[in-house]
N, C-alpha and C positions, 0 to 999 in steps of 0.2 A: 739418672746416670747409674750403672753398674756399678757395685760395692767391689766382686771380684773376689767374693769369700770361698778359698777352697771346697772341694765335695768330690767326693771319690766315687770312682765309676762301681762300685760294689767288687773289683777286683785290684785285691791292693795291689800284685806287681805292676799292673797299669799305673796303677795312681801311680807307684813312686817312676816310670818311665815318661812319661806325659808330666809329675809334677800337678797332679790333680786335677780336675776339671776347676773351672771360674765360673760363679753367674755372671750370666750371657753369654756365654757359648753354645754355639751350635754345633753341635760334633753329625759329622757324616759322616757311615760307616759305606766304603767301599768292598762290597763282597762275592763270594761265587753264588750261595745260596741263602735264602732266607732261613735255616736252621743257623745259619753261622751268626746272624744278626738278631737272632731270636735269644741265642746264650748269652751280648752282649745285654739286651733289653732286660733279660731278665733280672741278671745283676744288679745291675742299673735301678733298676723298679725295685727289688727287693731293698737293697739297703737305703732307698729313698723313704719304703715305708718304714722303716726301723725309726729313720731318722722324721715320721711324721710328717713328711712334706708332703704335697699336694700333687698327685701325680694327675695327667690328663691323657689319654690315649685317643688320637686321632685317627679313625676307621675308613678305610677308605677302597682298600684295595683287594685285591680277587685272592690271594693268599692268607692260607692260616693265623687266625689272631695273634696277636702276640704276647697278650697279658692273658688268656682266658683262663676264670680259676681262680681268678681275684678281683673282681669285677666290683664286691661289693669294696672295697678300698680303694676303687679309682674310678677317676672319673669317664667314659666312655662316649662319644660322639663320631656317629656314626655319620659319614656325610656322603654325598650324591655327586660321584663324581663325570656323573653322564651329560651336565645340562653345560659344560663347557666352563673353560677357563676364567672367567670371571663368577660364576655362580661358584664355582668351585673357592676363589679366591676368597669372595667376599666373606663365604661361609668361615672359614679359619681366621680372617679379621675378625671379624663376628666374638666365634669363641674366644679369641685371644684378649679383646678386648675385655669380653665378660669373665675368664677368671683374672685378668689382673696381672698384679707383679707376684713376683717371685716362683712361679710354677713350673714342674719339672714336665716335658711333654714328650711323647714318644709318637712318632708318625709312621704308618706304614711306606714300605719301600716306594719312594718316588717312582721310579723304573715301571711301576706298573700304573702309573698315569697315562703311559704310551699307547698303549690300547685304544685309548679314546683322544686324545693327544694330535698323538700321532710325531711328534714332532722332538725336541728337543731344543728347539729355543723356548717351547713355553714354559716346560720344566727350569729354564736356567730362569724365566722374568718369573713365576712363583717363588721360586728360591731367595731372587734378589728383592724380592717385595714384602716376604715372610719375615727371614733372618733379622733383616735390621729391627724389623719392630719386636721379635721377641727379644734381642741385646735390650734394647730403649726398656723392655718390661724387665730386666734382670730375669730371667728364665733360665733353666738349662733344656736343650732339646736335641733329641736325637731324629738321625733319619740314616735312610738305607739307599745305594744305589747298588745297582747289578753290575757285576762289572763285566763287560765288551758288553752293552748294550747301549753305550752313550758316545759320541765323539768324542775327541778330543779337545774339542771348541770346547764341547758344553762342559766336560772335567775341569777344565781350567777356567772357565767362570764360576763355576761351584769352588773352588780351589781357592778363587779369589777374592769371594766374598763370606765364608765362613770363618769360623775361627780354629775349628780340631778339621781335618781329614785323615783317616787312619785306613790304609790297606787292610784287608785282612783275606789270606789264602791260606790252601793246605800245601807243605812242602812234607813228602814221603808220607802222609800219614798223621802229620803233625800239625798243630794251627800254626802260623804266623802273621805277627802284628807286626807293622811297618808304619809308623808313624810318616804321614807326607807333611802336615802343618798342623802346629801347636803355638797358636799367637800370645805373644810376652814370653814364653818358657822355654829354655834353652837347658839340654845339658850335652856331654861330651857324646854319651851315647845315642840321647832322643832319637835320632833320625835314621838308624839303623834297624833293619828286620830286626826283630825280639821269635825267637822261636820256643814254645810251648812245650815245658819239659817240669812233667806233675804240674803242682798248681800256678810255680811260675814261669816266667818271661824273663829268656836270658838274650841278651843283644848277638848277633851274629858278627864278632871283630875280625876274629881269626882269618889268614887270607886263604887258607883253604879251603872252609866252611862258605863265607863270604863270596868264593867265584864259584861255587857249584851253585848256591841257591840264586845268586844271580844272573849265571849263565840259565838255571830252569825258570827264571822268571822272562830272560829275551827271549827265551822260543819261545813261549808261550803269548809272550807279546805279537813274537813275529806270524804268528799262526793268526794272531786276531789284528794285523796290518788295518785293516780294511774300517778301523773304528774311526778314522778319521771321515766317511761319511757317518749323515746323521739317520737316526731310523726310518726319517721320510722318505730317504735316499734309497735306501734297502726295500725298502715295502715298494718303491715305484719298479727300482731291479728286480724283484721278484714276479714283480705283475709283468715286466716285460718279456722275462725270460717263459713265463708259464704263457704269457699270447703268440710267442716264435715256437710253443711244443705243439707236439698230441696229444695233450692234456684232455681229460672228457669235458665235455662244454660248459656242464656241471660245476666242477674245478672252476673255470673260468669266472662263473655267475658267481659263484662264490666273494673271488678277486674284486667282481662288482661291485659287491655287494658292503666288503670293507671298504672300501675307495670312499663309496659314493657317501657314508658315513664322516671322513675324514678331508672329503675334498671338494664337494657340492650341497650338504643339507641335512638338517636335522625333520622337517617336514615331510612327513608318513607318507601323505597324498602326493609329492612333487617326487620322494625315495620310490616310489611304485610307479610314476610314470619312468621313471631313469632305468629302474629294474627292466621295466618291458621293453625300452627303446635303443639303449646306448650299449655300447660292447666294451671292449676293456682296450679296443686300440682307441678309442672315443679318449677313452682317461689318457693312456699316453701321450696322443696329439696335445690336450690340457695343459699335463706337466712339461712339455716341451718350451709353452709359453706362460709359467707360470714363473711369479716375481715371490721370492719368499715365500714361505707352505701356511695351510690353513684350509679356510673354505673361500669357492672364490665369490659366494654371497647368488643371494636370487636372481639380480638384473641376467650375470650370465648365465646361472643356467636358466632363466628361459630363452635365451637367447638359443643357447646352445642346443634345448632341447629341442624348441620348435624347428630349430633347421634340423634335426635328425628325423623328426614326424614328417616332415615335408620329403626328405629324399625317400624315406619308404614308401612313399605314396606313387604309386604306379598309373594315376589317373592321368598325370600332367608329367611332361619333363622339367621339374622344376632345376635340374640341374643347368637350364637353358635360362629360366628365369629371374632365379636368384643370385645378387651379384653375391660373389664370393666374398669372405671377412679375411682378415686374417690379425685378430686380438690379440692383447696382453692381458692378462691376469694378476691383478695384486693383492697375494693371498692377505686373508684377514689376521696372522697371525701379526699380521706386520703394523695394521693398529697398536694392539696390545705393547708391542717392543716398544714403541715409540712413545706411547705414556708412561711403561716403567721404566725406559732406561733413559729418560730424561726429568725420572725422578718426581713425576707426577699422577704417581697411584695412588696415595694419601687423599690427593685432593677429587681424585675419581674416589673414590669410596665414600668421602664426605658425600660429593655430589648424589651418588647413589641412595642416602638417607633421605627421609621425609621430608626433614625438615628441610635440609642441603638442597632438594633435587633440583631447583628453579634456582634459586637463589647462588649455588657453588659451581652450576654450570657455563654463568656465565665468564666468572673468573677461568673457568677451563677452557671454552672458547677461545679468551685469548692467550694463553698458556700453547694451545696447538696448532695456530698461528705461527707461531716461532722457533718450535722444537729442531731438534736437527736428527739424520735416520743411520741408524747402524751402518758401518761401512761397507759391509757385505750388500746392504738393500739398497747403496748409493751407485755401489759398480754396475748391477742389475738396472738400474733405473739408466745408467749414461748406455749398457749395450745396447737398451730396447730403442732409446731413442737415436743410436745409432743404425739403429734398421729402417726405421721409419722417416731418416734423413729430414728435410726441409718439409715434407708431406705435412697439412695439420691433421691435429688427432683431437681427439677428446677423450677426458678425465671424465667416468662417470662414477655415482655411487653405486655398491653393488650391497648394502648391507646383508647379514645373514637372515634377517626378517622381514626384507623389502622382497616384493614381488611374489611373496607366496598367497596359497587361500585365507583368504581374513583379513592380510594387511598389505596393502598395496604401495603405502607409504610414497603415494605419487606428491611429486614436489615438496618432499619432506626436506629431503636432502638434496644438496649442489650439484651441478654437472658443469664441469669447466673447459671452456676452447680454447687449445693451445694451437694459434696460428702458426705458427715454430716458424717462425723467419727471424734471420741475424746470425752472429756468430751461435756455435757453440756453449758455450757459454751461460749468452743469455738466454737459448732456449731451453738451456738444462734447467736453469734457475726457475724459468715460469713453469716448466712442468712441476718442478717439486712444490712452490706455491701453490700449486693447482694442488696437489695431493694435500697438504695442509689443511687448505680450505675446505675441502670435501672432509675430511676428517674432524675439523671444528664444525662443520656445519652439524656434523651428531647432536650437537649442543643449541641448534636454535627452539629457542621456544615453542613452535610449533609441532617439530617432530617430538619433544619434549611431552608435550601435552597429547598430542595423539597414540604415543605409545603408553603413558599413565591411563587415556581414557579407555585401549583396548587391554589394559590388565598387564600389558608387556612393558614394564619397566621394571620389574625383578628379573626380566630375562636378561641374559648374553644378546648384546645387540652389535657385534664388532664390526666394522665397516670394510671390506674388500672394496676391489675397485677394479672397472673395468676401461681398459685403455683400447680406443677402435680408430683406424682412422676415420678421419672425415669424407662420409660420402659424397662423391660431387667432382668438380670438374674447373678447372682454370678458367673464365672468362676477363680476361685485358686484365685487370689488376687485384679480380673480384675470384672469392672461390666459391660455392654452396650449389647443391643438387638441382637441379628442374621442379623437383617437389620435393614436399615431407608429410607426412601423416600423420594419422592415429586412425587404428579402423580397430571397432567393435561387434563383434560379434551379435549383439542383440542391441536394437536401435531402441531406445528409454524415452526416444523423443520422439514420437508419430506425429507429423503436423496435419494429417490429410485422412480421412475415413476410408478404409481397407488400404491402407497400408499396411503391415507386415512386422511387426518388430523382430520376429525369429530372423530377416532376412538381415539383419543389420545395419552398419551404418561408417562413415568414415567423413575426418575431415582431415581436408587438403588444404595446402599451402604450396605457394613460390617460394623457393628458398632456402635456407633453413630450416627444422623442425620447430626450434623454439616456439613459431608464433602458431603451431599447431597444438604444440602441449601445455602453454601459459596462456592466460588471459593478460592480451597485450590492450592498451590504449585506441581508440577511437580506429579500431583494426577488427575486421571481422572474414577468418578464413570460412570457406566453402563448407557446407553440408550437405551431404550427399545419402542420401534414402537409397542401400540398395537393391531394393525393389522397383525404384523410378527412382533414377538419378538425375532424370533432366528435374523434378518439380524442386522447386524452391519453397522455402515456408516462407515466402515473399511474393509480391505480383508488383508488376510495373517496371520498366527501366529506371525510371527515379531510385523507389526503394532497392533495388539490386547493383545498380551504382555508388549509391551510398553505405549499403551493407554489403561491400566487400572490401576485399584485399588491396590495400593503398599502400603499404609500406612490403619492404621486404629484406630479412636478415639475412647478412651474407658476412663474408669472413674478407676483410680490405687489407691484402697480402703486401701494399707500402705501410702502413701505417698498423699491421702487425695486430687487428684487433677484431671483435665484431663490431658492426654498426647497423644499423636499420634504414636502408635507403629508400628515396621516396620511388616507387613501380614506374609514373612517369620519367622522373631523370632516366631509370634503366632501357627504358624502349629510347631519348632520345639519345643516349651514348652507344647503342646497338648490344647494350652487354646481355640481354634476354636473347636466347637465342631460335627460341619454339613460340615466337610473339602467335603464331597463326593457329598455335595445337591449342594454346594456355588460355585465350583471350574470345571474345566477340567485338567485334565494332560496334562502337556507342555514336549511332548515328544521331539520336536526336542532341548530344552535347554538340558534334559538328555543326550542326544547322545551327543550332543557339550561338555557335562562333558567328556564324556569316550573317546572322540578323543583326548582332552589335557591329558588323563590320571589320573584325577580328581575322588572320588567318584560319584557316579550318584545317589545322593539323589532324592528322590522325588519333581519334581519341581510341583507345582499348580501354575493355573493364576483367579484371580474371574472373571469368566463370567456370575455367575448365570441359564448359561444355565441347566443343572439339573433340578434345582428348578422351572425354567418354565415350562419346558417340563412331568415334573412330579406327578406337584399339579395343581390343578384349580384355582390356582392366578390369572392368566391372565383374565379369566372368570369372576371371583370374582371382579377384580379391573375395569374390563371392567364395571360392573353392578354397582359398589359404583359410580364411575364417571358419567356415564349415569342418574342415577336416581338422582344424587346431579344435574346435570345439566337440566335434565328434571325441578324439582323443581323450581331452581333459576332462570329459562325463561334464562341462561347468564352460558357462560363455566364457570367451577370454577378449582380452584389449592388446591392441599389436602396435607399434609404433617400426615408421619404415621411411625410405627416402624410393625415390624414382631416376633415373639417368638412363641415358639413350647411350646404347652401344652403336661401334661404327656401320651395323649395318640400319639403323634405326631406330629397332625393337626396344623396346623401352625392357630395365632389369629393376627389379625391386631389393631394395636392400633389407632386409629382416633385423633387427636392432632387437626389437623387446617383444616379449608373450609374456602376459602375466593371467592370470582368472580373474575377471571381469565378476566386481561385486551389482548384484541385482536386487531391485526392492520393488514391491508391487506387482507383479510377474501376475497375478492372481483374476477372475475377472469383476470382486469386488460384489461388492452389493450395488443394485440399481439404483440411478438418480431420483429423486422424486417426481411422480407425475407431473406437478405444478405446486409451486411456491408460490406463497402471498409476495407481492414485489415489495413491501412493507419489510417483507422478514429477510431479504436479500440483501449483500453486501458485496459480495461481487460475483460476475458472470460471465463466463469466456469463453472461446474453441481454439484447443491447442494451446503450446507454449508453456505446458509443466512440464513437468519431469518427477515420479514416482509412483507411476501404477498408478491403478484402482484403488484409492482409500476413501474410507470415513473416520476422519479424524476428528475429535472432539477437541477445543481449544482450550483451554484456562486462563493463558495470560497475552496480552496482545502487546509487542512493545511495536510503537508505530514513530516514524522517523516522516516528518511531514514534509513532502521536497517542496513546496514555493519556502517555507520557513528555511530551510535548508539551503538554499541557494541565497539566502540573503545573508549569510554567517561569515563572517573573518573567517582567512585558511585556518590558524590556529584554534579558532573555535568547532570548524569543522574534525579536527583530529580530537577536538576535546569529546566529541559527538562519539567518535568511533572508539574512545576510553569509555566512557560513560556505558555504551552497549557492553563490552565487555566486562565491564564492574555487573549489572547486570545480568548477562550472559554466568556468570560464576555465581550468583546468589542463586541459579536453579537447581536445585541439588538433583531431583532426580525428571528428567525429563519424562518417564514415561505417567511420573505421578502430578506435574505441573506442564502437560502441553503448553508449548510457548508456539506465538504465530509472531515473527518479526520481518516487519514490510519498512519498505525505505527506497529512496528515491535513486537509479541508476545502479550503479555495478558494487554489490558487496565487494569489497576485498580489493578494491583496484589500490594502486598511488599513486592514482591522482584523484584529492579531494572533488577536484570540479566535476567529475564523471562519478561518483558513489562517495560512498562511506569508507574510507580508509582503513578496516578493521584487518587484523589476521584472523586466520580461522580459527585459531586456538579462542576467539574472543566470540563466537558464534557457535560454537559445536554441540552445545545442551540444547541449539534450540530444533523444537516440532517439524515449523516450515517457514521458508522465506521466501518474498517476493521480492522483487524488482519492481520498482514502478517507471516506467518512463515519464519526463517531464519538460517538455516540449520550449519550456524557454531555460536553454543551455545547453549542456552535453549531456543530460542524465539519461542515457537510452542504456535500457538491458543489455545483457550480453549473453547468449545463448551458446553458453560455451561449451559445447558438450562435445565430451571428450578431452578437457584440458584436467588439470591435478583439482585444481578448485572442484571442479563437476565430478572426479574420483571421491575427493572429501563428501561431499553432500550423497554421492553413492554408501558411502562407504559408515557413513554417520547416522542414514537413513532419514535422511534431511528430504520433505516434499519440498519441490520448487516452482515457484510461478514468475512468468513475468510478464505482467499488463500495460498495456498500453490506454490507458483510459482515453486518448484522443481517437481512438477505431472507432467506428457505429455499432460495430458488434459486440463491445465491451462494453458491461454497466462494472461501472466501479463508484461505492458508496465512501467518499472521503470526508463528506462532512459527519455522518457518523460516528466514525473513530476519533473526530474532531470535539465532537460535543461528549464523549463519555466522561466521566470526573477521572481524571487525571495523577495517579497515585505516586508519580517522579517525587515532587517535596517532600511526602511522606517519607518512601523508603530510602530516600538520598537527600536530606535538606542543602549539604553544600553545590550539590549538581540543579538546584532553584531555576538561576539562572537561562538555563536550557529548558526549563518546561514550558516552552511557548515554541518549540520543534519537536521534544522527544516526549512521548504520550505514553504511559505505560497502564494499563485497562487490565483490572481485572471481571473475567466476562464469564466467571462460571454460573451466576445464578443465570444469564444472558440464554444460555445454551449455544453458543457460538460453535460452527461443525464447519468444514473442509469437506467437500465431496467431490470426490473426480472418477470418470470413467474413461477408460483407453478407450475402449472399443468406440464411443460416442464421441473424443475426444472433447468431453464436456467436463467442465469443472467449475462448480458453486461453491459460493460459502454464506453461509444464510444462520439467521437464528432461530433456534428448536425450542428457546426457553422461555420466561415468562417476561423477557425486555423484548419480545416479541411487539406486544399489545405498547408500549410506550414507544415502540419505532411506527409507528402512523402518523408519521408526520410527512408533509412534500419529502418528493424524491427529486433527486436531482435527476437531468436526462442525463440518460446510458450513454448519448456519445461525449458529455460535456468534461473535459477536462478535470483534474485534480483543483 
């Protein structure tokens, strides 16, 4: 608590006008020029060192020092105000915390935060995040604002939360000090101009004196009317007014060039594709639909950006092909306000600590759940959703670090469908829900741990958000698109020799996107090679009926939600409405009706073949990929919907372009001539995913699936903890290659089909397998192209998945069976489980991973000296686990 011990501003007629300053006061000076708040510092600073106190100068901004000359008696911290409003803030928690109580501190002119800013509500949540914790420290601090360079909003939140505000201007010649707010201290004069005559400050009473300096105070005011917008407002007017001139083009780029700084990205590689692409009515269009200021995060601009590469592109009319958008934007400044002004910075800051970062996130989590949003950003939220009427939309994440090069941050964060059906009302309230959740999601563990493992959790990570509607089309009660995608620019998964990886690859779905970008349950969308898009990495009706698309997600406009409906209900309710483009007839299921004596309805299976073979999709998606990746110098990953316009032609809806991370690209070193079958452990074609490597192994953590299938659910989830305890004891993966094989779909929820694990619980490791196992659900999932197959991109994670009931598969399970078993050791209370989870270490072993694209062959055999002790029987190559 504040003592409230006088201290004079180093100019005693102030002191006795003001009644001295108090620890804990923050005094803002309001001024014309920074020489005018430099005389005040100076004072200030000097008779603080008389008096021995601990002065601290906070450096920060483009203009003249203010203490320089005495440096060796104060303390100086120079801070970096470029990397964004939380690095910036943290940094001043920081210092604050580390000198402590009692310190006098003197801050460069807020006003020129603007620069980088841009804004003036982030200037008003620094101020109200600052102040209070320097009072709590008993401090005294100075700071400076420019005066007509702020709103009047923002004056009067500064106004509101400090405790001195003092004018200060020149009238004729002369300085004048005008006290606005001096908390606890009252005198008869206080709050009148004081005008500067010799050393002191005499009040201005007289009503003569008194109507001229106030009459030159209204025009002066009247002249700067216009401060009631904020700076964002003026920088967008200026940029408009200079795209309606004759401005030289030059000029213009310029305009870009600030924008693109303050409204799209801090990312060099993503500022230089904007630079070459987008024009300065690009920005205006932006700010037409943008909700609150800030940046509107990476989702949109790739969104944005790749539909501008696409119109310049004179190859194709894609202005025929692409269905048109028409977005909202929810700048990222608008995170920030919403954690400090519901008074939950303290606990973001903890969070942001070492110790905090896991542990205080979750407590934030549910903290952003329930917060409530400035009124200004609640009126903006009720227009947009006035334009967009009964339509559904969807809430996506757009953070400031998701979708650039390096971090793709796929399925990190939430995306949420607001069906918007019902009053008013309640669909206002789901959409704000929706933003909530998307905002709390910052905090799940996973994007947690993937921004710590890519070094980015000292960054500014604030969350925008991008609002679209829902692609797609009314059918009886049901809404979602014809299809949804994900197509990549270079295909990771070759299943067939001279295939092509440069030509790409995409997977399709009915429906929805969801079940094209998640790895859904006992559901497997379409893959499509497109170099040969009829081949399957399957053969037979059998397996092609089983390995497709059975379910399908759609948006259920009675009951206001998504759900996953079964593909047959939809063909017998009529609601599919391209049964003949989407589907093939499954004749041999009909026949198998009429031999039980059964009716022989119409069976369909989605292969999509039709629709390849019919339209110039393939053609089309070949050329959107190609020329996005021409552009970006860098593959990229596109995600899009499909719908047929009234004349037929199908339109593509462009959603996302991000850079497509790649590994193994290279052509490797050659497989071995011939391996002793002794020293072999397993052997395949096709069905990884990571290039050409020779990976050396160290630790083998193996997950045995018959043991596995035998487990209580809760023992099974105890399996998918246990890997992840684990999974965190590898400190450096490239010094402990780890090989972790296990039965069915890492990552899924549902224990009965894999291992239950999050990826944050798997991320140190080398390479993972799949193993399929034939008594149950345990079948891989070749998900490629969903977030999980981004993470193992992106982690540089090689992937297999084996089927050891193929004849062309040798997989060696009793081996990894018989190696001594090191689980009790390094975990005696996880005992229990060592009769499913095998943890092997195999470096004197010499245990290697070899895979070649080109051959699409991939071994794993031992090089070392448990060579000569693996001569024992082998199991046969097609026998089962």
């Amino acid at each position: 608590m504040a003592t409230h011990a006088s201290v004079s501003t180093g100019w005693k007629s102030l002191d006795l006008i003001i009644d001295h300053l108090r620890r804990g006061d923050n005094v803002v000076w309001q001024v014309d020029a920074i020489d005018d708040y430099q005389r005040l510092v100076t004072s200030f600073v000097n008779n603080a060192l008389v008096d021995n106190e601990r002065v601290v100068y906070l450096r920060f901004a483009r203009h003249l020092p203010l203490v320089e000359g005495r440096i060796d008696r104060i303390t100086i911290h120079k801070l970096d105000v470029e990397q964004g409003f939380e690095s910036f803030s943290s940094q001043v928690h920081t210092i604050i915390t580390n000198e402590g109580r009692d310190a006098f501190y003197v801050f460069d002119s807020l006003s020129d935060l603007l620069h980088v800013w841009a804004t003036d509500l982030m200037i008003g949540d620094f101020f109200s995040i600052t102040c209070p914790y320097l009072y709590e420290l008993n401090t005294i601090a100075y700071f400076a604002i420019l005066r007509d360079r702020h709103s009047f909003k923002a004056i009067a939140r500064i106004r509101e939360i400090t405790q001195v505000l003092i004018d200060v201007y020149n009238y004729r010649g002369r300085i004048c000090i005008h006290p606005i707010k001096v908390l606890h201290r009252y005198s008869p004069t206080m709050f009148f101009p004081h005008i500067k005559r010799k050393d002191s400050l005499q009040p201005v009473i007289n009503s003569v004196d008194a109507s001229a300096i106030f009459t030159h105070l209204s025009r002066h005011k009247t002249r700067v009317a216009h401060r009631h917008l904020d700076y964002w407002d003026h920088l967008f007017i200026r940029a408009r007014n200079l795209n309606e001139s004759n401005a030289p083009e030059e000029e213009k780029r310029d305009m870009v060039e600030q924008l693109s700084r303050v409204l799209m990205t801090r990312n060099k590689k993503i500022l230089a594709l904007i630079r070459e692409h987008m024009t300065l009515d690009d920005f205006l269009q932006i700010k037409v639909r943008l909700i609150g200021t800030g940046f509107i995060g990476g989702k949109s601009v790739g969104m944005l950006l790749a539909r501008k590469i696409l119109a310049e592109d004179q190859s194709r009319r894609w202005q025929d092909i692409l269905e048109h958008h028409d977005s909202f934007y929810i700048g990222s400044d608008v995170f920030y306000s919403y954690i400090v002004q519901n008074g939950w910075w303290k606990l973001f800051m903890a969070h942001k600590t070492r110790e905090g970062y896991f542990d205080r996130a979750a407590e934030l989590k549910e903290r952003l759940l329930e917060g409530r949003f400035p009124e200004g950003i609640t009126e903006q939220f009720q227009l947009m959703l006035e334009y967009f009427g009964q339509s559904p939309i969807i809430v996506r994440s757009s953070s400031l670090l998701e979708d650039a090069f390096g971090s793709a941050f796929a399925g990190k964060y939430d995306s949420c469908f607001c069906v918007n059906q019902g009053p008013p009302e309640q669909r206002y309230e789901a959409f704000e829900q929706a933003v909530r959740q998307i905002f709390a999601s910052t905090m799940n563990e996973d994007a947690l741990a993937y921004r710590r493992q890519r070094g980015l959790d000292r960054m500014d990570e604030q969350m925008a958000l991008l609002v679209q509607r829902v692609s797609g089309a009314y059918r009886k009660y049901y809404y979602f698109p014809e299809m949804a995608g994900v197509g990549l620019s270079h295909n990771p998964f070759v299943w067939k020799k001279g295939m092509d990886p440069k030509a790409g690859m995409i997977r399709l779905v009915h429906g929805l996107g969801t079940r094209a970008v998640d790895r859904v349950e006992n559901d497997y969308p379409r893959i499509i090679a497109l170099d040969d898009p009829l081949v399957k990495p399957l053969s037979g009706m059998k397996d092609i009926r089983r390995f497709s698309q059975h379910f399908v997600d759609v948006l259920n406009l009675q009951e206001n939600r998504i759900e996953s409906e079964p593909f047959e209900n939809m063909l017998d309710r009529g609601v599919t409405a391209t049964v003949e483009l989407l589907t093939v007839r499954d004749t041999e299921a009909m026949d198998a009706l009429r031999d039980l004596g059964l009716p022989a309805k119409d069976q369909r299976v989605l292969t999509f073949d039709p629709f390849l073979t019919t339209t110039p999709f393939i053609e089309v998606m070949r050329s959107l990929l190609g020329r996005l990746k021409e552009v970006y110098r860098h593959p990229v990953d596109v995600e899009f919907t499909i719908n047929f316009n009234k004349a037929g032609d199908f339109q593509i809806n462009l959603l996302q372009c991000r850079p497509f991370q790649t590994i193994g690209l290279g052509d490797g070193s050659p497989l071995p001539a011939s391996l002793p079958e002794a020293s072999l452990l397993l052997r395949m074609e096709g069905r990884f995913m990571g290039g050409s490597i020779l990976q050396p192994i160290d630790l083998v953590i193996f997950v045995d699936p018959e043991r596995y299938t035998r487990l209580t659910l809760s023992e099974k989830y105890g399996v998918a903890r246990l890997i992840g305890k684990l999974n965190r004891s590898i400190v450096n993966k490239e010094t402990a290659p780890t090989l972790l094989l296990g039965p069915g779909r890492w990552g899924t929820h549902t224990p009965a089909m894999g291992v239950p694990v999050h990826f944050a619980e798997i991320n140190h490791i080398s390479a993972l397998a799949e193993i399929s196992y034939r008594d149950g659900s345990l079948i891989p999932d070749l998900s490629f192209g969903t977030h999980f197959f981004h993470d193992l991109i992106e982690t540089g994670i090689f992937y297999l998945a084996i089927y050891p009931e193929q004849a062309d598969v040798l997989f060696n399970r009793r081996w990894f069976l018989d190696q001594p078993n090191l689980l009790s050791t390094l975990s005696p209370t996880d005992s229990p489980l060592a009769e499913v989870v095998h943890v092997l270490d195999v470096r004197d072993a010499g245990l290697v991973i070899h895979s070649d694209v080109a051959s699409q062959q991939v071994v794993c055999y031992l090089s070392g000296a448990a060579t000569a002790s693996a001569n024992e029987p082998q199991p046969d190559p097609a026998s089962s686990p």
